[in-house]
C-alpha positions, 0 to 999 in steps of 0.5 A, spaced: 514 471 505 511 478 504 508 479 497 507 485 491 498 485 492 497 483 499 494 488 505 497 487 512 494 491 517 500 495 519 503 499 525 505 506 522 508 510 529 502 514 533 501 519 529 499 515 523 496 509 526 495 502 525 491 502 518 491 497 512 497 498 507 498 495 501 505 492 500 508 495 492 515 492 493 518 485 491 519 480 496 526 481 500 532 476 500 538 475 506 541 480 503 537 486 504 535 490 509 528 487 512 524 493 509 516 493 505 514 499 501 507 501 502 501 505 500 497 506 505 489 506 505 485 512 508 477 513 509 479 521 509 478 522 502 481 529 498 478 527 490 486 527 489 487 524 482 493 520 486 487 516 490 485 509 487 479 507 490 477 500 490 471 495 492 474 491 496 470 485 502 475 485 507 476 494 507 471 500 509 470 504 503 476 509 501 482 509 497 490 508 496 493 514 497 499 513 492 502 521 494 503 517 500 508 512 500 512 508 506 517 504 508 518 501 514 520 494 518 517 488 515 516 487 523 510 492 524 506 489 519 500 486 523 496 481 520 494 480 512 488 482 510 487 481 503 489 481 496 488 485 490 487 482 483 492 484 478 487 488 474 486 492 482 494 493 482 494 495 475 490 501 477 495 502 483 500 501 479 499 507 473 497 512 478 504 510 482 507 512 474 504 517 475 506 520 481 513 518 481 513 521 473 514 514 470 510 513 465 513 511 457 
């Protein structure tokens, strides 16, 4: 099962390449089309405030860019490379908020 936190390396299409992704939806059940939405994670950083670097072991130095969500199969992702703590997706998650406007 795939899980809110966790960072495949995953097959974005030629044009995007294979890169670390980290999965923001909830875990799918029968019912639901076989999908995961995802933030990338880029080496080419702009300073956007849309991007959350982290330390991370197991990535290069960069960031989640939020402006970048995707969805895709579940079967493009590759191999799981890590998780986030709570405290690193909560960073993810308030400039998500901001982003899509969904702050209080």
């Amino acid at each position: 099962m795939l899980n809110r936190r966790e960072v495949w390396l995953t097959d974005l299409g030629m044009v995007a390449k294979v890169r670390p992704c980290l999965i923001v939806s909830i875990p799918v059940t029968m019912q639901d089309r076989a999908l995961v939405c995802l933030i990338p994670h880029t080496t080419a950083l702009r300073g956007s405030r849309f991007e959350v670097e982290l330390r991370l072991r197991f990535l290069k130095p960069g960031a989640f860019d939020v402006q970048n969500l995707v969805t895709v199969p579940q079967v493009k992702l590759i191999r799981k490379l890590g998780v986030l703590t709570e405290m690193e997706m909560a960073a993810i998650e308030e400039r998500l908020k901001l982003w899509l406007n969904l702050n209080d």
